[in-house]
N, CA, C and O atoms as CSV, one atom per row, in Angstrom:
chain,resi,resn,atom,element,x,y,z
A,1,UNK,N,N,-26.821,74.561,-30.264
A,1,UNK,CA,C,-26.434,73.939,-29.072
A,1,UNK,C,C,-26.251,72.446,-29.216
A,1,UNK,O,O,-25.067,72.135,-29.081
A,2,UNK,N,N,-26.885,71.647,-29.399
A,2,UNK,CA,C,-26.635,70.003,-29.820
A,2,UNK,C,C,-27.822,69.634,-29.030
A,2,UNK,O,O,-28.533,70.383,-28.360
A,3,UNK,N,N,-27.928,68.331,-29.215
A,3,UNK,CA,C,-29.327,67.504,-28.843
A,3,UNK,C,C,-28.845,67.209,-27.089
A,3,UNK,O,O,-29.511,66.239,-26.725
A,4,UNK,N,N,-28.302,67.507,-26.385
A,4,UNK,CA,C,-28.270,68.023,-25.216
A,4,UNK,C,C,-27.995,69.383,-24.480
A,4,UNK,O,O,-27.006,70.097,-24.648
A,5,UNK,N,N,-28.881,69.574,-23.770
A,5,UNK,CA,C,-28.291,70.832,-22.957
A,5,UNK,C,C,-28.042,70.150,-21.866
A,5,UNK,O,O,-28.501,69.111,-21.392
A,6,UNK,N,N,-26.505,71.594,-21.250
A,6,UNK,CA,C,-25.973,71.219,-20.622
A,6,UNK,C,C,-26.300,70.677,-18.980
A,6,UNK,O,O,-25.539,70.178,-18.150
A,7,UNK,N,N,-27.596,70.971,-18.921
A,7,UNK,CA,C,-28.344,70.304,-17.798
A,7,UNK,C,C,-28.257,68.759,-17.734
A,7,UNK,O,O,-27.873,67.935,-16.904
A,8,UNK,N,N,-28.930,68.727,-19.322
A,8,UNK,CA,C,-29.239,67.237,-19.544
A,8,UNK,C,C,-27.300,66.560,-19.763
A,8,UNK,O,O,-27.035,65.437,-19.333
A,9,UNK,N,N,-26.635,67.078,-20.172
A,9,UNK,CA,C,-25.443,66.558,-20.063
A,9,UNK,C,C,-24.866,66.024,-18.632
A,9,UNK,O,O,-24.406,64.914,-18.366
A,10,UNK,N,N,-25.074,67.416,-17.615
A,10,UNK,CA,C,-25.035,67.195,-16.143
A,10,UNK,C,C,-25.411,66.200,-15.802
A,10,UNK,O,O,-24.748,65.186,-15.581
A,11,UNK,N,N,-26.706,66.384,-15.697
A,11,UNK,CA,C,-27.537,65.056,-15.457
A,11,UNK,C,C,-26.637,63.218,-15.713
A,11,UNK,O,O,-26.161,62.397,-14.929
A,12,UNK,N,N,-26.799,63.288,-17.259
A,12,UNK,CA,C,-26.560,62.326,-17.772
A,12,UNK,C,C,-24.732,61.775,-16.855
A,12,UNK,O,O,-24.755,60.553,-17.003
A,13,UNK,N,N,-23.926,61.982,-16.401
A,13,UNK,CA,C,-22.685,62.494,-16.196
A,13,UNK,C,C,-22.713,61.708,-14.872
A,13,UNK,O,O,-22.040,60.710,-14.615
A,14,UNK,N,N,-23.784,62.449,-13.912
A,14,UNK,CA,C,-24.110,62.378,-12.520
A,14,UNK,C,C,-24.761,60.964,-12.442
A,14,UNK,O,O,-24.509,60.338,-11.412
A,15,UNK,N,N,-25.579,60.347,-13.391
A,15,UNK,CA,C,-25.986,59.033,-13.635
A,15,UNK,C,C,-25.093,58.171,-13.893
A,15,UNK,O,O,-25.145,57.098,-13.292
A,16,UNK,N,N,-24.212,58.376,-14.700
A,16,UNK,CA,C,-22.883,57.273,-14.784
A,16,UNK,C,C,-22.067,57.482,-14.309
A,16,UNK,O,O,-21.042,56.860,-14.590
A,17,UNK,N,N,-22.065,58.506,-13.294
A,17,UNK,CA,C,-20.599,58.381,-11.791
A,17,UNK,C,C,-21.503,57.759,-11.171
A,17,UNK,O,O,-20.972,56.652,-11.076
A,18,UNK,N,N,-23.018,57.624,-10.416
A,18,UNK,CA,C,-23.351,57.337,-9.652
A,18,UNK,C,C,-23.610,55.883,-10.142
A,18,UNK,O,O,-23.955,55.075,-9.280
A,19,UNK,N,N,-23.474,55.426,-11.527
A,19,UNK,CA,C,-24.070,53.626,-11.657
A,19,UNK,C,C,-22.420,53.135,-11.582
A,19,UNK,O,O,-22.073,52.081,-11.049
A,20,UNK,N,N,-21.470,54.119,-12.230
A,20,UNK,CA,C,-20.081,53.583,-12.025
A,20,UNK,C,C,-20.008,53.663,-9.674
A,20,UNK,O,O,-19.909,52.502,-9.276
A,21,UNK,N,N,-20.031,54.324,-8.890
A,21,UNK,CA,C,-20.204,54.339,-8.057
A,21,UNK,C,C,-20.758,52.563,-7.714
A,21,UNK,O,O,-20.051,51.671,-7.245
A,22,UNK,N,N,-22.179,52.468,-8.117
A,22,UNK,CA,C,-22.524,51.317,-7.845
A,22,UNK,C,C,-21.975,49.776,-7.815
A,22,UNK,O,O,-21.922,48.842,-7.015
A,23,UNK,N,N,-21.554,50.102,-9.330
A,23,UNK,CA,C,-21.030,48.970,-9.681
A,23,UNK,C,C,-19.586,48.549,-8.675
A,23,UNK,O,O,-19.174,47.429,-8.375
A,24,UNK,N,N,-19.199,49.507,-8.420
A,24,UNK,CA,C,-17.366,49.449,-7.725
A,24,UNK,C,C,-18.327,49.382,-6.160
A,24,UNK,O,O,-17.708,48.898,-5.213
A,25,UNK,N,N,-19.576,49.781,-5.926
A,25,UNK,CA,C,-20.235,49.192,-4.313
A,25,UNK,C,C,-19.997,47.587,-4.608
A,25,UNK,O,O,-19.324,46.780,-3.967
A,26,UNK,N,N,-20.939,47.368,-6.039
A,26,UNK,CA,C,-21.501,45.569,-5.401
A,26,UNK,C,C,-20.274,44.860,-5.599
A,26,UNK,O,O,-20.108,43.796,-5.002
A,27,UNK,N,N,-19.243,45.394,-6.492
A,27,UNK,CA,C,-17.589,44.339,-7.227
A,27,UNK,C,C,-17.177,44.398,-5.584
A,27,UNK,O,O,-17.131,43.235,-5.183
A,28,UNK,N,N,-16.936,45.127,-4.753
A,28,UNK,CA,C,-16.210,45.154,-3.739
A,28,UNK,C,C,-17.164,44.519,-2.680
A,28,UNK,O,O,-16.582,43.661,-2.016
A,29,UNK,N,N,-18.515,44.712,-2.332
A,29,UNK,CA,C,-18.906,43.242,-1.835
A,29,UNK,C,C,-19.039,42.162,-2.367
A,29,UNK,O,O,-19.059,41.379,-1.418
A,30,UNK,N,N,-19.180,41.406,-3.583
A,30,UNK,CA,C,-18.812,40.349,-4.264
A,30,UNK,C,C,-17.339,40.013,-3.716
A,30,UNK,O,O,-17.110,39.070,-2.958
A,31,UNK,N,N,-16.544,40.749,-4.115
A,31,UNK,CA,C,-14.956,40.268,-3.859
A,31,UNK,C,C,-15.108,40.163,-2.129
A,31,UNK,O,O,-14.821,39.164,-1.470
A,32,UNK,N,N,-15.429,40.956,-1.799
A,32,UNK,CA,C,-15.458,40.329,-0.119
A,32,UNK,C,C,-16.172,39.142,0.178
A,32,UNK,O,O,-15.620,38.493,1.066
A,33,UNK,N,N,-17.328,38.583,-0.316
A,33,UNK,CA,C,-17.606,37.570,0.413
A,33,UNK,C,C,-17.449,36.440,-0.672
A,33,UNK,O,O,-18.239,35.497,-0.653
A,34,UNK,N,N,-16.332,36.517,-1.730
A,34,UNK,CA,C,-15.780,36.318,-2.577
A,34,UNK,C,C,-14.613,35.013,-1.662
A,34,UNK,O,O,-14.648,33.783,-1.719
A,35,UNK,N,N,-13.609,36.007,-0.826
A,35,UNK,CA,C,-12.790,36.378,-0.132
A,35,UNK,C,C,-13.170,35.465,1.497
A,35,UNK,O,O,-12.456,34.716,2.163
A,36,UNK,N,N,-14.524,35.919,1.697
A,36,UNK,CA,C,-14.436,35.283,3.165
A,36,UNK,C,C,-14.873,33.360,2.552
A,36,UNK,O,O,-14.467,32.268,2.951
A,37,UNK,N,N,-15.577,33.652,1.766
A,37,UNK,CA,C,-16.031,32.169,1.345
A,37,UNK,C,C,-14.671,30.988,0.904
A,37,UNK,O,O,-14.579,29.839,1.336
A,38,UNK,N,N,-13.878,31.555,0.104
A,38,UNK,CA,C,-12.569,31.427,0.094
A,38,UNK,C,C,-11.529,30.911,1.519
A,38,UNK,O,O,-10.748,29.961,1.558
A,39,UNK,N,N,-11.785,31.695,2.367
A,39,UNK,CA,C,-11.192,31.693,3.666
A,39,UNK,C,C,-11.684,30.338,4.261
A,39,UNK,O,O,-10.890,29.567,4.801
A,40,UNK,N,N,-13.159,30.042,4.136
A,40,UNK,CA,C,-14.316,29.561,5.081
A,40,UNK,C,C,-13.787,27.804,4.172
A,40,UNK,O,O,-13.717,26.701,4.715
A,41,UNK,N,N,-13.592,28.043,3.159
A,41,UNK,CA,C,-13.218,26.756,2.103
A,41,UNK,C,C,-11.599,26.426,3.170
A,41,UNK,O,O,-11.630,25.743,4.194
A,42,UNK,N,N,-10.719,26.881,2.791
A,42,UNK,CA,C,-9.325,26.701,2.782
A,42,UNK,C,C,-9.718,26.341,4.483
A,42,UNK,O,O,-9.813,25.138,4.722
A,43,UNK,N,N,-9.860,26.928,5.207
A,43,UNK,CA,C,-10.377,25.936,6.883
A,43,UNK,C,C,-10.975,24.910,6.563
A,43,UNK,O,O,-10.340,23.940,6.976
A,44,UNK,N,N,-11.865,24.625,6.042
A,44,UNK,CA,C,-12.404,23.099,6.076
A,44,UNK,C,C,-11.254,22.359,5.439
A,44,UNK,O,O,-10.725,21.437,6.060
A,45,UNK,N,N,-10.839,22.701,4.250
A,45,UNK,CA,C,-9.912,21.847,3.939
A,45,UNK,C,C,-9.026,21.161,4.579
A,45,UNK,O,O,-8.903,19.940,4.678
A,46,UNK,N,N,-8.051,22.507,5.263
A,46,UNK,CA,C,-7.209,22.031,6.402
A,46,UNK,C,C,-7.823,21.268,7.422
A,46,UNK,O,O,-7.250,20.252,7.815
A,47,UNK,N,N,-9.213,21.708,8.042
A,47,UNK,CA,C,-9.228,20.739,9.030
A,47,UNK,C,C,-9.816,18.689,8.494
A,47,UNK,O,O,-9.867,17.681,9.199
A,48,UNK,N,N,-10.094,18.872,7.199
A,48,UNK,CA,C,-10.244,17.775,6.892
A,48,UNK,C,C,-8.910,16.971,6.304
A,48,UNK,O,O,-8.845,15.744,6.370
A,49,UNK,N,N,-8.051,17.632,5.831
A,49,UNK,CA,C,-6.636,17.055,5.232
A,49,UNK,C,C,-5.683,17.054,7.232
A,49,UNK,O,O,-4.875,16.161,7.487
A,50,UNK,N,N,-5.897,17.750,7.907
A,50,UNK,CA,C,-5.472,17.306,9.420
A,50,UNK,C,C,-6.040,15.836,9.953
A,50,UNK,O,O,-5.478,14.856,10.441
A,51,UNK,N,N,-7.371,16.136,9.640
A,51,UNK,CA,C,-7.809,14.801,10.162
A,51,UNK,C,C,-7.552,13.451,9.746
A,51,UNK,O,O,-7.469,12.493,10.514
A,52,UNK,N,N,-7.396,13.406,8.154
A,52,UNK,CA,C,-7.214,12.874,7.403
A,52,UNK,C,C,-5.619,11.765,7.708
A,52,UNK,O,O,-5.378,10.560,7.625
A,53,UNK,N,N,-4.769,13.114,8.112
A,53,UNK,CA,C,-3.564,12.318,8.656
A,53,UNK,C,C,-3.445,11.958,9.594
A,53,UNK,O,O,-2.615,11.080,9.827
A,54,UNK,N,N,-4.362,12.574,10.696
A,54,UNK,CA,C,-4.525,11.711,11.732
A,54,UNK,C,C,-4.830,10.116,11.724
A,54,UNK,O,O,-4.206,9.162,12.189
A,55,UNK,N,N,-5.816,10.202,11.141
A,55,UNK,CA,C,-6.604,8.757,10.880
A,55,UNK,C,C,-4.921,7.705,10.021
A,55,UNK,O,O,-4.266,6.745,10.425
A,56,UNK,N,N,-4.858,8.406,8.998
A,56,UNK,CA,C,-3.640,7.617,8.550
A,56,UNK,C,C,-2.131,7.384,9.620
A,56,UNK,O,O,-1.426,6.376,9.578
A,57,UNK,N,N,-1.929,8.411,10.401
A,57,UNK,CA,C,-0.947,8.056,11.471
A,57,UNK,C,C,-1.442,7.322,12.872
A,57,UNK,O,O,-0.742,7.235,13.881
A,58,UNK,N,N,-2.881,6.778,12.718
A,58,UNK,CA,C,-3.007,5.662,13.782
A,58,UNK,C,C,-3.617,4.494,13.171
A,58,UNK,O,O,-4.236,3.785,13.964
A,59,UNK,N,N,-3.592,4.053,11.752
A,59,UNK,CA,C,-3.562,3.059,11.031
A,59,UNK,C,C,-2.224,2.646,10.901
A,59,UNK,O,O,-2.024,1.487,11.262
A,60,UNK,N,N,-1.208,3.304,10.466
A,60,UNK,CA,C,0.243,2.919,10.784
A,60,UNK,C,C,0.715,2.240,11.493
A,60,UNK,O,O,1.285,1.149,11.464
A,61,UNK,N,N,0.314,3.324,12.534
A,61,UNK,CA,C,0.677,2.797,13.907
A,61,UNK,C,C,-0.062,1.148,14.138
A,61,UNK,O,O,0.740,0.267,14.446
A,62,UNK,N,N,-1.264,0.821,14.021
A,62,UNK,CA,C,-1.748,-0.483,14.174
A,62,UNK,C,C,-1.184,-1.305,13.409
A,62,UNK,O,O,-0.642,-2.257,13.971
A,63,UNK,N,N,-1.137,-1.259,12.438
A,63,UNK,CA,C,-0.422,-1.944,11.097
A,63,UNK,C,C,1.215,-2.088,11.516
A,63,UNK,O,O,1.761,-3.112,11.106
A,64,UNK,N,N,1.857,-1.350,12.128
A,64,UNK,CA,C,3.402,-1.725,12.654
A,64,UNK,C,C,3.612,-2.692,13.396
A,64,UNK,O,O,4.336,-3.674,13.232
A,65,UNK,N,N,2.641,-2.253,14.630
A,65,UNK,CA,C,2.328,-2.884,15.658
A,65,UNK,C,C,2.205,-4.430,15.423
A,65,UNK,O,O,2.993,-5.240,15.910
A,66,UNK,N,N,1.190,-4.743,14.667
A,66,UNK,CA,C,0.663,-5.683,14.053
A,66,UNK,C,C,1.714,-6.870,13.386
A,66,UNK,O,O,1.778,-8.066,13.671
A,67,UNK,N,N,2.474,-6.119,12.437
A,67,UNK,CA,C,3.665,-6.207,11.630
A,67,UNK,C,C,4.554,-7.070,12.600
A,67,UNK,O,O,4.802,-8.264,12.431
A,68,UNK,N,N,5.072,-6.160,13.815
A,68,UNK,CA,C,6.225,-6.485,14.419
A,68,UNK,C,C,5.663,-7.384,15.746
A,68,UNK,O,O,6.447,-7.627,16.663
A,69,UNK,N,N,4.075,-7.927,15.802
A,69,UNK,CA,C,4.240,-9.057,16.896
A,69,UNK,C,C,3.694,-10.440,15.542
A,69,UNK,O,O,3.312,-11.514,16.007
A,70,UNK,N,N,3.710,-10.302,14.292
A,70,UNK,CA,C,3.381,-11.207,13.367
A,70,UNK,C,C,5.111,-11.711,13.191
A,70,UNK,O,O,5.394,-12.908,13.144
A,71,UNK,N,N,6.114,-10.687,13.110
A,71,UNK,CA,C,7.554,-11.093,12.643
A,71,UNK,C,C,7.553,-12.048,13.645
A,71,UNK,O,O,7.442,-13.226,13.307
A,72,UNK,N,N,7.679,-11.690,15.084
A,72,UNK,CA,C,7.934,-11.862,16.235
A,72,UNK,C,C,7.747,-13.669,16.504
A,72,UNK,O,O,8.385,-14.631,16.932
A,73,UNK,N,N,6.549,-13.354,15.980
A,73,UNK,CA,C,5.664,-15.099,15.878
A,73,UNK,C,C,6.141,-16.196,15.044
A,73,UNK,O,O,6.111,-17.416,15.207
A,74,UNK,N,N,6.701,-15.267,13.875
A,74,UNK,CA,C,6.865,-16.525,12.686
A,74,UNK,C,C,8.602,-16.695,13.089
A,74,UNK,O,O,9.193,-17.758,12.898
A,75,UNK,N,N,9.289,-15.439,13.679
A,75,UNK,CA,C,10.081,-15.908,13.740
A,75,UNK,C,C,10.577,-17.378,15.328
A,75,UNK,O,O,11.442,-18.253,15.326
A,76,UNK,N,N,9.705,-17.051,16.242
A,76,UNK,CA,C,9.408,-18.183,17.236
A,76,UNK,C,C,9.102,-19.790,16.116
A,76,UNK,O,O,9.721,-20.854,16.126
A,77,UNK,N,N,8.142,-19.436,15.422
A,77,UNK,CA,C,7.983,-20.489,15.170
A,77,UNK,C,C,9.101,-21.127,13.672
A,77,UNK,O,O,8.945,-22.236,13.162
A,78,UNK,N,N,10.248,-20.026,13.190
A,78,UNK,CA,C,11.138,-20.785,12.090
A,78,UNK,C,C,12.018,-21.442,13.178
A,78,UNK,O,O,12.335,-22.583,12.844
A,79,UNK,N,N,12.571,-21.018,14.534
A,79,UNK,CA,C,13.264,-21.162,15.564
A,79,UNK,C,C,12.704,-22.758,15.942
A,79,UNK,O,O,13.358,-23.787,15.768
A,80,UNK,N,N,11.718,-22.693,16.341
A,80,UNK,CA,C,11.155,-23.407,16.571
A,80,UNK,C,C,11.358,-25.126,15.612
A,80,UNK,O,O,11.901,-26.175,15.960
A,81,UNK,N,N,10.661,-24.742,14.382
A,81,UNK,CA,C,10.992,-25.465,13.172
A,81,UNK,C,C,12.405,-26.154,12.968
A,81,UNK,O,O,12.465,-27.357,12.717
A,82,UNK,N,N,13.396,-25.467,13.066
A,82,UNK,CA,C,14.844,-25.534,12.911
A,82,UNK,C,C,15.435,-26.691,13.706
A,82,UNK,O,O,16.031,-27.719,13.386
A,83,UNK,N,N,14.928,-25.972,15.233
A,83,UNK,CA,C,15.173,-27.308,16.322
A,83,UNK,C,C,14.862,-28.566,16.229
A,83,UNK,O,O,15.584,-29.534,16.470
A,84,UNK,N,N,13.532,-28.540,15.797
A,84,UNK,CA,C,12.876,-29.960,15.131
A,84,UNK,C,C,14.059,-30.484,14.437
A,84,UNK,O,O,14.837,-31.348,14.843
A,85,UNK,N,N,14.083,-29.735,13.160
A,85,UNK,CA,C,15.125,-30.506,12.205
A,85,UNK,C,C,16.463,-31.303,12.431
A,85,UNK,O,O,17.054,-32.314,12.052
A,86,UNK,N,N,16.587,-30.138,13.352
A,86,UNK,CA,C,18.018,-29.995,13.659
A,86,UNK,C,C,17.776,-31.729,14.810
A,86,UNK,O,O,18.400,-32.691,14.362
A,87,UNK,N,N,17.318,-31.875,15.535
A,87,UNK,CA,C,17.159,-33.182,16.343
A,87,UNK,C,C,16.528,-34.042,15.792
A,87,UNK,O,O,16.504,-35.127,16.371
A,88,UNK,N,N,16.052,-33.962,14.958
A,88,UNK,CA,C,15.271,-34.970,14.043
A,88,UNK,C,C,16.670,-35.608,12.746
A,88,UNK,O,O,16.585,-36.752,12.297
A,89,UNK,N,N,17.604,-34.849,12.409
A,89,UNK,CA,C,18.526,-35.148,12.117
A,89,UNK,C,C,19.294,-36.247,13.102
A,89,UNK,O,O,19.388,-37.475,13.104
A,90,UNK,N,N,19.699,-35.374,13.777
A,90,UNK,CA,C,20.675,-35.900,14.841
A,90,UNK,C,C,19.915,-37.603,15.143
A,90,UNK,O,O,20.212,-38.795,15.069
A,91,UNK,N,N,19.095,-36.957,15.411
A,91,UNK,CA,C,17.886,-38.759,15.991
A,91,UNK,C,C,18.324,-39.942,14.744
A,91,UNK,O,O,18.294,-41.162,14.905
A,92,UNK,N,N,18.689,-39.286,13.605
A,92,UNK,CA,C,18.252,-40.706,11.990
A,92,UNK,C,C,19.452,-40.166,11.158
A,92,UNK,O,O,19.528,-40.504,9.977
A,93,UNK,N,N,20.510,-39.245,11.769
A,93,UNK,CA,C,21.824,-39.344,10.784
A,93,UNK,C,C,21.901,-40.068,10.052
A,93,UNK,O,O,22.461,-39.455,9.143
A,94,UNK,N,N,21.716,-41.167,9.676
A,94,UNK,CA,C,22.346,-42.120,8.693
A,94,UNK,C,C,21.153,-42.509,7.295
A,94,UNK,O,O,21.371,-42.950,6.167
A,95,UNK,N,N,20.061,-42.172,7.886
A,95,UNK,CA,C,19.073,-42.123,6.546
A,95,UNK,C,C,19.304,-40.720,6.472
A,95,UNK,O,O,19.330,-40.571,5.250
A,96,UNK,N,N,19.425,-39.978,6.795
A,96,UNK,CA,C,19.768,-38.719,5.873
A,96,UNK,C,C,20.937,-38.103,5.177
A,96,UNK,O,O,21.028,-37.061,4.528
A,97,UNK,N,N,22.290,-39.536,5.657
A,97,UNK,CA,C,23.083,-39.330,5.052
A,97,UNK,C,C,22.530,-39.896,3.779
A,97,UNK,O,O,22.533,-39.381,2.661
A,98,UNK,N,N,21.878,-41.492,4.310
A,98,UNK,CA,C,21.990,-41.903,2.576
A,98,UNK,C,C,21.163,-41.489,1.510
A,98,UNK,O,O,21.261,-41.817,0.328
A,99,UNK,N,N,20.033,-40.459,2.238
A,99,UNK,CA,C,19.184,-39.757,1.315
A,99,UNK,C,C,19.728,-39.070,0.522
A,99,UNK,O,O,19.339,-38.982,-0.642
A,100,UNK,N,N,21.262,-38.119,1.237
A,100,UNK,CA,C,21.900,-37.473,0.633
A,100,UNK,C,C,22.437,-38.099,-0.981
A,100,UNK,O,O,22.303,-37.838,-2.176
A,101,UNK,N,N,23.117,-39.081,-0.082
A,101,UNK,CA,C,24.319,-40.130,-0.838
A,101,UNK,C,C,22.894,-40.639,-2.445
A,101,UNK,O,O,23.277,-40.978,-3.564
A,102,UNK,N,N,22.253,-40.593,-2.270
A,102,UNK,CA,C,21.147,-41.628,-3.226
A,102,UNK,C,C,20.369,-40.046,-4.010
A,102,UNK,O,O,20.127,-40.016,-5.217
A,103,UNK,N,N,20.167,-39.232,-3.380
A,103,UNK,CA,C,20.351,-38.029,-4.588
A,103,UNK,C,C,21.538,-37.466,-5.249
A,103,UNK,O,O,21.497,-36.855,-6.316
A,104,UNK,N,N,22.358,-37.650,-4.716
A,104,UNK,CA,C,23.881,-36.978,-5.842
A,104,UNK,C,C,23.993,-38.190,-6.657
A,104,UNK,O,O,24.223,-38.126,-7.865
A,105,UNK,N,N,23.804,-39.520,-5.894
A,105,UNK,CA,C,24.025,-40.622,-7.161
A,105,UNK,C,C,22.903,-40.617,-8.505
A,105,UNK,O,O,23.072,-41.494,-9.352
A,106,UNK,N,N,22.150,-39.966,-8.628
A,106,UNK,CA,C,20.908,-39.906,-9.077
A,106,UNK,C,C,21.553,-38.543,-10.225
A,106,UNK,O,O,21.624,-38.481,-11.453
A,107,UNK,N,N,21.964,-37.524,-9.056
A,107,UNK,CA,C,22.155,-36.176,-10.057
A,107,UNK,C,C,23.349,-36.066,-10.381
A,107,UNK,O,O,23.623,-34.926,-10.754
A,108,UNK,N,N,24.869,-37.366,-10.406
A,108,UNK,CA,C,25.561,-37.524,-10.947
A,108,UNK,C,C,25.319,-38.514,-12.305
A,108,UNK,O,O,26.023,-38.455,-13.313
A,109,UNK,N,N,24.410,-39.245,-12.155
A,109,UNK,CA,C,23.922,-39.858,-13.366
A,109,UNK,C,C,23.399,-39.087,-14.617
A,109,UNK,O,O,23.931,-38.995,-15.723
A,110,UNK,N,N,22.316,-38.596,-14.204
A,110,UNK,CA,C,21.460,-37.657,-15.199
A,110,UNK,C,C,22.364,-36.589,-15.299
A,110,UNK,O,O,22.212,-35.997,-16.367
A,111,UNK,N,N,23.558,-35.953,-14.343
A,111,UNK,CA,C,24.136,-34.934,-15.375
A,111,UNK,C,C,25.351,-35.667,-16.428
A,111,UNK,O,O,25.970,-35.091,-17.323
A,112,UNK,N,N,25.449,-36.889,-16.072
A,112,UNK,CA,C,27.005,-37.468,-17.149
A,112,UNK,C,C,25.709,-38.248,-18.340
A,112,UNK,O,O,26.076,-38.795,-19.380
A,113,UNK,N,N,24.629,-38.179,-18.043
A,113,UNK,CA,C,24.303,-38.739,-19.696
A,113,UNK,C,C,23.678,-37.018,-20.017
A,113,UNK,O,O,22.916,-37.030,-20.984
A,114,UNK,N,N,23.877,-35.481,-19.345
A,114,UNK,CA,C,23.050,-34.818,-20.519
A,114,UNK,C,C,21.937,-34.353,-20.141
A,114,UNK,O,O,21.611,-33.251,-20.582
A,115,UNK,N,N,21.032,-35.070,-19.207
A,115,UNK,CA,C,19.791,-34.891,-19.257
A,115,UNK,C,C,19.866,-33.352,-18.838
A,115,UNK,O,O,18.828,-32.754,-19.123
A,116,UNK,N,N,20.960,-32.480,-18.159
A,116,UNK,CA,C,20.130,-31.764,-17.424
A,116,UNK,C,C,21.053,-30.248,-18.331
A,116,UNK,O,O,20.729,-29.088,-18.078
């Protein structure tokens, strides 16, 4: 007969369907809470990468804001600046002609000897 009888074969048979049984119990709860933990991850994520842009689309927003009453200002004050010049000219035309006149004589010199 061989070093089993067929009892003990039975037996033996009924033990490894029932540990194979087992094993395919705990793989399939493993993979399930495998699965929900997985799930439970990918929500936090999203709700932290949502929030995330939130926070960055009302920093923007301040920072634009910010942006466009800073343009707003400097450009008041180049406006501003300009007018000065512009009447501060007009007021002393003639020293700023000859300021003119006394730098080209200056940078017609130094360019006919070379220097430049």
């Amino acid at each position: 007969m061989g070093i089993f009888s067929s009892s003990n074969e039975q037996k033996v048979r009924r033990r490894l369907k029932d540990y194979e049984s087992e094993l395919n119990r705990r793989g399939a709860q493993a993979l399930a809470r495998y699965e929900d933990e997985l799930e439970s991850s990918g929500r936090r994520m999203r709700d932290r990468v949502r929030s995330a842009g939130d926070d960055v689309s009302k920093h923007w927003n301040r920072t634009r804001d910010r942006l466009g009453d800073e343009g707003q200002r400097a450009w008041a004050m180049t406006e501003e600046s300009a007018r000065d010049i512009d009447r501060h000219v007009h007021e002393n035309a003639w020293a700023y002609i000859g300021a003119g006149v006394a730098v080209g004589v200056v940078a017609g010199v130094l360019l006919g000897r070379g220097k430049f």
